[in-house]
PyMOL Python script that loads the backbone (N, CA, C, O; Angstrom):
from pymol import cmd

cmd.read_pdbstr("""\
ATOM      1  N   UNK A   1     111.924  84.510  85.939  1.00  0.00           N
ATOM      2  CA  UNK A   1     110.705  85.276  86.146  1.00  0.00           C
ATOM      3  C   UNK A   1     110.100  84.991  87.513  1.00  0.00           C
ATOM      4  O   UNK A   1     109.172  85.720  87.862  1.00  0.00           O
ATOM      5  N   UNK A   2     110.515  84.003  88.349  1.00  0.00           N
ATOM      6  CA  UNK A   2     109.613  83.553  89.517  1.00  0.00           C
ATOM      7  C   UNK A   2     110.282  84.074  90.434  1.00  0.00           C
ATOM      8  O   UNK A   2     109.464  84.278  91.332  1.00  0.00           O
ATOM      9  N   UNK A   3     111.224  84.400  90.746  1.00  0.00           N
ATOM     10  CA  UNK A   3     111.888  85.616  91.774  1.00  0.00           C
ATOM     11  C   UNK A   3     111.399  87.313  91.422  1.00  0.00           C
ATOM     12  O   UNK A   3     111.025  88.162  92.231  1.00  0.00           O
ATOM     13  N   UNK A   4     111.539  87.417  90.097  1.00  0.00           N
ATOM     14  CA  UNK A   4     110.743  88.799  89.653  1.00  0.00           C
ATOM     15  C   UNK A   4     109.171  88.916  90.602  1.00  0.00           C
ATOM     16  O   UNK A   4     108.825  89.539  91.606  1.00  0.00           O
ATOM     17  N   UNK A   5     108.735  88.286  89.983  1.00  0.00           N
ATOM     18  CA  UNK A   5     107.076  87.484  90.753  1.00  0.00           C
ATOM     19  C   UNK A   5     106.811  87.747  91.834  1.00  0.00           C
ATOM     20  O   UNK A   5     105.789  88.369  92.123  1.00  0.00           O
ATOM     21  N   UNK A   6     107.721  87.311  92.740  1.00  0.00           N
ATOM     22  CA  UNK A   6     107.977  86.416  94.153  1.00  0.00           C
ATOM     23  C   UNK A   6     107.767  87.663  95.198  1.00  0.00           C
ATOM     24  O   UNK A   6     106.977  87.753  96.138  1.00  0.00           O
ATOM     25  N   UNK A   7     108.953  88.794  94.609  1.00  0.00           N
ATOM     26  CA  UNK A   7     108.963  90.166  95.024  1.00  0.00           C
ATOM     27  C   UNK A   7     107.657  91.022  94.822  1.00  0.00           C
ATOM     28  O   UNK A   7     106.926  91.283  95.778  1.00  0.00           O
ATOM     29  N   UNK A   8     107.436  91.380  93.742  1.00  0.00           N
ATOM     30  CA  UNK A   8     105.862  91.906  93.641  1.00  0.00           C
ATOM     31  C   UNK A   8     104.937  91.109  94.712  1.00  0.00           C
ATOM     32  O   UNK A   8     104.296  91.713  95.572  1.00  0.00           O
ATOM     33  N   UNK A   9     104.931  89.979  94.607  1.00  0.00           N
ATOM     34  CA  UNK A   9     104.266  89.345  95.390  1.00  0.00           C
ATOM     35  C   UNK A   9     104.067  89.758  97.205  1.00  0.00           C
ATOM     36  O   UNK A   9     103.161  90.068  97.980  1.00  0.00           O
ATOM     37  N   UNK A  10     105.585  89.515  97.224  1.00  0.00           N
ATOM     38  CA  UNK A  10     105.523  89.766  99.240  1.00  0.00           C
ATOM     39  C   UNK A  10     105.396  91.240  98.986  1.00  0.00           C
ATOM     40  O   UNK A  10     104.584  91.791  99.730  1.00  0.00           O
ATOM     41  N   UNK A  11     105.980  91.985  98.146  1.00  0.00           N
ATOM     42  CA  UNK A  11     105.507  93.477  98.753  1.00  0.00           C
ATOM     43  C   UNK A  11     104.020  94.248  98.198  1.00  0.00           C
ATOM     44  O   UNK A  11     103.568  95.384  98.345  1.00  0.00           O
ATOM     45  N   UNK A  12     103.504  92.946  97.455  1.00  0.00           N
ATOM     46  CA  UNK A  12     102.065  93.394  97.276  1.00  0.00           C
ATOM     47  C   UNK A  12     101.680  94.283  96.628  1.00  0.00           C
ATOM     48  O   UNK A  12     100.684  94.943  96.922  1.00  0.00           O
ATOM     49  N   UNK A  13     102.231  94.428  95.849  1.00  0.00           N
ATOM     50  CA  UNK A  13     102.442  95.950  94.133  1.00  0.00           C
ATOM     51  C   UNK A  13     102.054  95.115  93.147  1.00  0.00           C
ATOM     52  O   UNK A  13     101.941  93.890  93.197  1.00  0.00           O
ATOM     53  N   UNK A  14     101.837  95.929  92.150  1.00  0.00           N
ATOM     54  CA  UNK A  14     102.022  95.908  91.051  1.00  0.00           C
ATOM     55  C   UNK A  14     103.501  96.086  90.516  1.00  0.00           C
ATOM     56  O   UNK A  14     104.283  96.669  91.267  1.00  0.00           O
ATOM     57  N   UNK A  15     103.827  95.766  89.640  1.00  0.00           N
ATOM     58  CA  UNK A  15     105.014  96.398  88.560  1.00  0.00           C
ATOM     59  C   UNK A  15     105.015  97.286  88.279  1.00  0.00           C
ATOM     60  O   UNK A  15     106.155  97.464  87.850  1.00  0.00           O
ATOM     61  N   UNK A  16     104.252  98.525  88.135  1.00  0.00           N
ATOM     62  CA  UNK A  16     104.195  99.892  87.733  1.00  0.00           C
ATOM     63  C   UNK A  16     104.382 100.633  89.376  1.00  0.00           C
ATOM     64  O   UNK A  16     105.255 101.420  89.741  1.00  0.00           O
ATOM     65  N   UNK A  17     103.163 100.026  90.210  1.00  0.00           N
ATOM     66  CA  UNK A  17     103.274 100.750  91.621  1.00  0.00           C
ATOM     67  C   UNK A  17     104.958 100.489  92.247  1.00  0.00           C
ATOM     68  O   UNK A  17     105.649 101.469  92.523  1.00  0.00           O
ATOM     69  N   UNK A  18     105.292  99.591  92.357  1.00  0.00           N
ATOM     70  CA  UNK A  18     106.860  99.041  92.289  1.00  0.00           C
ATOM     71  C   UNK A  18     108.009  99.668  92.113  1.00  0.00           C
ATOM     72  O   UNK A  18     109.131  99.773  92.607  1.00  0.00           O
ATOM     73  N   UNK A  19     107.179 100.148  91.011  1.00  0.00           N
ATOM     74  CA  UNK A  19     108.606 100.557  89.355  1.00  0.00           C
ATOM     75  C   UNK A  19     108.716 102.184  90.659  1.00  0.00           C
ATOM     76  O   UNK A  19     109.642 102.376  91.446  1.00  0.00           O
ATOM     77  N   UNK A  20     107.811 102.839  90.526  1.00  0.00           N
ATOM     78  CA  UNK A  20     107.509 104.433  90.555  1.00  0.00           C
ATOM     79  C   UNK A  20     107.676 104.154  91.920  1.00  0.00           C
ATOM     80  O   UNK A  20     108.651 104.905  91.913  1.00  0.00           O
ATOM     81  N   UNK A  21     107.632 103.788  93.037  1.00  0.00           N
ATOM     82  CA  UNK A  21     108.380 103.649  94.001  1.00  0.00           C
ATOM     83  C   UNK A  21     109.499 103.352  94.114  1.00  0.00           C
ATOM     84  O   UNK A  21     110.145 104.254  94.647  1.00  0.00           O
ATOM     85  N   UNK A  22     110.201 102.289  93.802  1.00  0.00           N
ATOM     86  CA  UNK A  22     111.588 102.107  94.001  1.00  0.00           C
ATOM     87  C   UNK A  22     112.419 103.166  92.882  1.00  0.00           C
ATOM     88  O   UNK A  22     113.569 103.304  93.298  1.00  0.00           O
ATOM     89  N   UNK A  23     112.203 103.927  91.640  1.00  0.00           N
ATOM     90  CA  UNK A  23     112.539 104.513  90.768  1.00  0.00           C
ATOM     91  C   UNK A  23     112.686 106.136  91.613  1.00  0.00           C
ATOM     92  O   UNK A  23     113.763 106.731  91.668  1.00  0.00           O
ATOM     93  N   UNK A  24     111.233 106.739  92.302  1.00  0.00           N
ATOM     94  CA  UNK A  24     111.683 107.618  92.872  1.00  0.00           C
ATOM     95  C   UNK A  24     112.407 107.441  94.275  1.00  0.00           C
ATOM     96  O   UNK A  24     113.169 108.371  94.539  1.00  0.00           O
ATOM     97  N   UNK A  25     112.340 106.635  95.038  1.00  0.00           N
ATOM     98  CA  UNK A  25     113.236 106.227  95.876  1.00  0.00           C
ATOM     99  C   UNK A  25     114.604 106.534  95.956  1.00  0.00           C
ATOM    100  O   UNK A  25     115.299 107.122  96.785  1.00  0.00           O
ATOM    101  N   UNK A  26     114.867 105.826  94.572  1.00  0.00           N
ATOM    102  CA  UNK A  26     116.675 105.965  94.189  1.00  0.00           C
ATOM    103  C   UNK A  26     117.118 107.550  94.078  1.00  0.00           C
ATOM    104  O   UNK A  26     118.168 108.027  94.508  1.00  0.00           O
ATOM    105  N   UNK A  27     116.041 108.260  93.382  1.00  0.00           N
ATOM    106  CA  UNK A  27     116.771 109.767  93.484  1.00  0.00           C
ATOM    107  C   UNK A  27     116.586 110.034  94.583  1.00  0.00           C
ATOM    108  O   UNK A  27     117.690 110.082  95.126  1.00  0.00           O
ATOM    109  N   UNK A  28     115.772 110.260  95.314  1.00  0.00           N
ATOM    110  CA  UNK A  28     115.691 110.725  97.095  1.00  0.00           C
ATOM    111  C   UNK A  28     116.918 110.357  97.466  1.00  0.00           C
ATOM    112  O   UNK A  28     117.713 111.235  97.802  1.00  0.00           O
ATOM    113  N   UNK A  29     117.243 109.189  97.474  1.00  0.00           N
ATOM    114  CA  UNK A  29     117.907 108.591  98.219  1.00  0.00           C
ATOM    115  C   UNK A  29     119.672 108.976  97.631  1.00  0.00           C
ATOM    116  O   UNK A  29     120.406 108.403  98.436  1.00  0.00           O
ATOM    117  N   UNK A  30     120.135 109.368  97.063  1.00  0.00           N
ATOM    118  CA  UNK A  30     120.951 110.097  96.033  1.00  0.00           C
ATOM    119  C   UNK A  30     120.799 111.401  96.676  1.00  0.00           C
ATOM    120  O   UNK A  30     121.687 111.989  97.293  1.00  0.00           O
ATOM    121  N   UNK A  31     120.204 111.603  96.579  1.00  0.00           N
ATOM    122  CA  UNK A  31     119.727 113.346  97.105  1.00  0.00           C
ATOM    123  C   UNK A  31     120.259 113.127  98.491  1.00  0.00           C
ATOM    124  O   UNK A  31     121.437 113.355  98.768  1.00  0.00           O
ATOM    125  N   UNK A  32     119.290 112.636  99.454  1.00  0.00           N
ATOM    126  CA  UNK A  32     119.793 112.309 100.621  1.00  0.00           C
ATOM    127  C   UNK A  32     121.201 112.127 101.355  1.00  0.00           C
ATOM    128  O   UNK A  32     121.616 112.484 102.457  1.00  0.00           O
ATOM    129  N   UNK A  33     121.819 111.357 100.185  1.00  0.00           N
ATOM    130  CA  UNK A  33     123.605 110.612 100.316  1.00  0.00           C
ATOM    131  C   UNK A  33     124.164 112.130  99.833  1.00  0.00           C
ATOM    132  O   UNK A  33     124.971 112.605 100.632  1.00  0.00           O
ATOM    133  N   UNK A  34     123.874 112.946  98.686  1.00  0.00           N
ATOM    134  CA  UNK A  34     125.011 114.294  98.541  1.00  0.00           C
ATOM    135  C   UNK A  34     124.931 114.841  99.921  1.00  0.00           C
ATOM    136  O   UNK A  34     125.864 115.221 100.629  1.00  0.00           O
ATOM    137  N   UNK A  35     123.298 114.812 100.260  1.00  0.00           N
ATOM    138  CA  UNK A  35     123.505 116.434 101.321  1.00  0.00           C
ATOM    139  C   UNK A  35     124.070 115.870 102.205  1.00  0.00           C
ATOM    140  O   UNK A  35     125.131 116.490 102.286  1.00  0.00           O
ATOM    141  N   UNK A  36     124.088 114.840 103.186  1.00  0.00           N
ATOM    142  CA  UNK A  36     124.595 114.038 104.347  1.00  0.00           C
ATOM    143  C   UNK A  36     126.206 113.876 104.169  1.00  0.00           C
ATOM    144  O   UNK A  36     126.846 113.487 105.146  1.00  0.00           O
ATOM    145  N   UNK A  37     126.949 114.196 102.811  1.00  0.00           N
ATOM    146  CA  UNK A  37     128.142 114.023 102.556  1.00  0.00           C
ATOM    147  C   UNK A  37     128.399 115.641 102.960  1.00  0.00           C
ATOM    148  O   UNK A  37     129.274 115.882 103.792  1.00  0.00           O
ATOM    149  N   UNK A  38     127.640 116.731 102.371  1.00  0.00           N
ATOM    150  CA  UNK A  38     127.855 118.225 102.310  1.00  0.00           C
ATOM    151  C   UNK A  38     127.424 118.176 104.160  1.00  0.00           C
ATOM    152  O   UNK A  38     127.939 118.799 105.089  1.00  0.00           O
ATOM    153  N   UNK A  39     126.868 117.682 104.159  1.00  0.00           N
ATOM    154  CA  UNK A  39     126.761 117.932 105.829  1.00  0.00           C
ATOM    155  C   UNK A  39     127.911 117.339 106.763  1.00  0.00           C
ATOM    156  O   UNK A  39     128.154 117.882 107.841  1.00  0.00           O
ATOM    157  N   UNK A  40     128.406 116.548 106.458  1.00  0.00           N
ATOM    158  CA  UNK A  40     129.546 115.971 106.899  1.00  0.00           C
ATOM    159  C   UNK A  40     130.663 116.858 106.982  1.00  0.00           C
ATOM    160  O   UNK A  40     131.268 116.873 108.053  1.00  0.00           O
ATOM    161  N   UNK A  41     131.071 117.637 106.009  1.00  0.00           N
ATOM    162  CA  UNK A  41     132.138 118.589 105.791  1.00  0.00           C
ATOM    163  C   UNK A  41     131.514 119.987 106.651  1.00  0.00           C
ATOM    164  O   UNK A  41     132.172 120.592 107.497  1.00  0.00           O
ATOM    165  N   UNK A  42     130.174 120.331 106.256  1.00  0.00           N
ATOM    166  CA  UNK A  42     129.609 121.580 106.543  1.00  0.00           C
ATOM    167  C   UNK A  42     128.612 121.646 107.697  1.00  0.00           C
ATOM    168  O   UNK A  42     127.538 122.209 107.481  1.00  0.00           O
ATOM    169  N   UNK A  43     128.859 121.125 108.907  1.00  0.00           N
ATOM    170  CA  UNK A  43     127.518 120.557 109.884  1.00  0.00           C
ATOM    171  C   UNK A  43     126.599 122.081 109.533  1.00  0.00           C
ATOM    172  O   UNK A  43     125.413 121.927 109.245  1.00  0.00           O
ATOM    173  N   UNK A  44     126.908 122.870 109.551  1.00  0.00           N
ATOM    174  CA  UNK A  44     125.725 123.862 109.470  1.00  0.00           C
ATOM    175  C   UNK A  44     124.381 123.796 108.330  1.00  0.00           C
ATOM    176  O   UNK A  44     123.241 124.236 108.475  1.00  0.00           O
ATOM    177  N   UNK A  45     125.021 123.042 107.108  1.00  0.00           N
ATOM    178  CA  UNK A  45     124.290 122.503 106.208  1.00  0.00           C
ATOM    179  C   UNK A  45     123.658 121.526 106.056  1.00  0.00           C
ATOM    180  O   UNK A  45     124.253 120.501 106.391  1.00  0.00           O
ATOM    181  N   UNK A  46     121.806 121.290 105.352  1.00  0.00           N
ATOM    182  CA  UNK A  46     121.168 120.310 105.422  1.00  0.00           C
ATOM    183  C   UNK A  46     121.234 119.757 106.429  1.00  0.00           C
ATOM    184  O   UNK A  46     121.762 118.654 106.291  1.00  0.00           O
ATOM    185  N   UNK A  47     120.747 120.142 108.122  1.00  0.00           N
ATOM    186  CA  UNK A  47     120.948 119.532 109.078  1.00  0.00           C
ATOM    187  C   UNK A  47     119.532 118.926 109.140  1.00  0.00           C
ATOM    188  O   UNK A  47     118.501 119.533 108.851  1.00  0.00           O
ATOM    189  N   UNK A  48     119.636 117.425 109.628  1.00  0.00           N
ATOM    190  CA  UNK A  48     118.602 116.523 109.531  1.00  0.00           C
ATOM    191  C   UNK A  48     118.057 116.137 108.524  1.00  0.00           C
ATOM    192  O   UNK A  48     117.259 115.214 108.691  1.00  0.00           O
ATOM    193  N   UNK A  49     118.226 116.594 107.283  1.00  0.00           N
ATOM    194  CA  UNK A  49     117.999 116.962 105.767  1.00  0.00           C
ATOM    195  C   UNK A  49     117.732 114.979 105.376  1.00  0.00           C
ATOM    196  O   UNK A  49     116.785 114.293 104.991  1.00  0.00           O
ATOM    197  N   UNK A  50     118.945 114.768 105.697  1.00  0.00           N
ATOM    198  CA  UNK A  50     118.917 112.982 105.569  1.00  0.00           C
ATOM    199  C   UNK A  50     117.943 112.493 106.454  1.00  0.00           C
ATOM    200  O   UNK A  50     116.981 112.041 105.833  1.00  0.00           O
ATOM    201  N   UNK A  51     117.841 112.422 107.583  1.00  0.00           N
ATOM    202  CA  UNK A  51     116.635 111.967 108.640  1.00  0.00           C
ATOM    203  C   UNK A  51     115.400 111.862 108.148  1.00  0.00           C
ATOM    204  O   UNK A  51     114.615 110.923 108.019  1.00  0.00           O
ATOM    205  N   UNK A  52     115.367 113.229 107.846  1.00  0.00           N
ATOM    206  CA  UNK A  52     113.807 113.727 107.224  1.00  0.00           C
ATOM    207  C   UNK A  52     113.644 112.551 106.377  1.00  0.00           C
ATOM    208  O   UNK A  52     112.974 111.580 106.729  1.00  0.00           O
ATOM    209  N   UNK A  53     114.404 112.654 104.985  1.00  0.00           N
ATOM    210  CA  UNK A  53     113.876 111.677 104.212  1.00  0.00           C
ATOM    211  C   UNK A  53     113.687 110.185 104.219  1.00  0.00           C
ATOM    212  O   UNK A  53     112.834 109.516 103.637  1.00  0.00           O
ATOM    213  N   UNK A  54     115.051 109.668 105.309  1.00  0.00           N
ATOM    214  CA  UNK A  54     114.781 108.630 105.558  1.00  0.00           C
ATOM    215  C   UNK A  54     113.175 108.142 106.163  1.00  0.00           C
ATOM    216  O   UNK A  54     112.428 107.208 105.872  1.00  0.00           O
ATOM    217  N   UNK A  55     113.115 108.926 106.837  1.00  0.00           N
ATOM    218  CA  UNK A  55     111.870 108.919 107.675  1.00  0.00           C
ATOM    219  C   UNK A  55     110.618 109.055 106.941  1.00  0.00           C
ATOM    220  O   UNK A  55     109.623 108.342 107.073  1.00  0.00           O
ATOM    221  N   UNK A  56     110.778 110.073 106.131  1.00  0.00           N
ATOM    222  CA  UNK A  56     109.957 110.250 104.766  1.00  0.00           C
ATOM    223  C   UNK A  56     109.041 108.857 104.061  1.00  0.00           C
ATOM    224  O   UNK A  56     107.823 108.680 104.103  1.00  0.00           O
ATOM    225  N   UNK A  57     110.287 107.828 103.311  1.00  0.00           N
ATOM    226  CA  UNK A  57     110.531 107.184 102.762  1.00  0.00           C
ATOM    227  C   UNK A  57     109.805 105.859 103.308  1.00  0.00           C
ATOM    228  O   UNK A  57     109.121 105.076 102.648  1.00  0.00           O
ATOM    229  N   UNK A  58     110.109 105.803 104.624  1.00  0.00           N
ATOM    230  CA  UNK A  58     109.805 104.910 105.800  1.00  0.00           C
ATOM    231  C   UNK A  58     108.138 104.878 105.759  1.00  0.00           C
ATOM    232  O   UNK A  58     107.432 103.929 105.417  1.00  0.00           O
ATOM    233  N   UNK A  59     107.736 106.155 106.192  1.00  0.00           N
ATOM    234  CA  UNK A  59     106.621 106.294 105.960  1.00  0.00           C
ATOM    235  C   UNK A  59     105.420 106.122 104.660  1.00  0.00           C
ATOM    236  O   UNK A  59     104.195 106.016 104.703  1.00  0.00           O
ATOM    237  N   UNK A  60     106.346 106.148 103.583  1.00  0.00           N
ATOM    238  CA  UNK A  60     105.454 106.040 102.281  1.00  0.00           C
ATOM    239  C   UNK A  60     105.628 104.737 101.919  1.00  0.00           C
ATOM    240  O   UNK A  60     104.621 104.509 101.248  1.00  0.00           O
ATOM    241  N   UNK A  61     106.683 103.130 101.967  1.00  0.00           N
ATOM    242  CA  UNK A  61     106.592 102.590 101.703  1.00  0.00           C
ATOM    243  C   UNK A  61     105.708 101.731 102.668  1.00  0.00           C
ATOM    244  O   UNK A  61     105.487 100.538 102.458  1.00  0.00           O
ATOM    245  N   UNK A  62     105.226 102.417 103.730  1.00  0.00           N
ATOM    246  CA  UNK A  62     103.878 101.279 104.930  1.00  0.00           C
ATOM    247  C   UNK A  62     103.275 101.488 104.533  1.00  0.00           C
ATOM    248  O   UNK A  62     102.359 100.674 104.419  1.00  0.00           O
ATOM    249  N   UNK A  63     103.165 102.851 103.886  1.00  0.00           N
ATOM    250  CA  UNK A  63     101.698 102.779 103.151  1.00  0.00           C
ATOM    251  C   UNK A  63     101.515 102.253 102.206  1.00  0.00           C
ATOM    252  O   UNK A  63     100.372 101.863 101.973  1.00  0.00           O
ATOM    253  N   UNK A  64     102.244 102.095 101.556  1.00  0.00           N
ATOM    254  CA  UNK A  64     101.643 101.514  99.709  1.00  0.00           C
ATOM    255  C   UNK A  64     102.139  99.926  99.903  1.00  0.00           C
ATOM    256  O   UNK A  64     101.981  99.113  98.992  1.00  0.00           O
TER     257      UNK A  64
END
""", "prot")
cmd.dss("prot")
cmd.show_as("cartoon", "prot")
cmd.util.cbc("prot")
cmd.orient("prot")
């Protein structure tokens, strides 16, 4: 439990604020990895599509 802890701790959440961040994270980030694969084969497709979200992502976890 004191590594569980430890984490909440340095990133300064709650367990729920935590949960619902890193939980929607993982689908973005899933999302992100198909289109960047479909973009790989198809450059005309989802161009920057991955950037965006990275960047996205970047931005919402300074904030919270």
């Amino acid at each position: 439990m004191g590594m569980f802890k430890k984490h909440l701790d340095e990133a300064g959440k709650s367990y729920w604020i935590h949960f619902k961040f890193a939980f929607v994270a993982g689908f973005v980030l899933l999302y992100a990895g198909i289109t960047s694969i479909i973009h790989a084969i198809f450059p005309c497709f989802f161009k920057f599509t991955s950037l965006k979200i990275i960047k996205s992502l970047i931005k919402k976890a300074e904030k919270t």
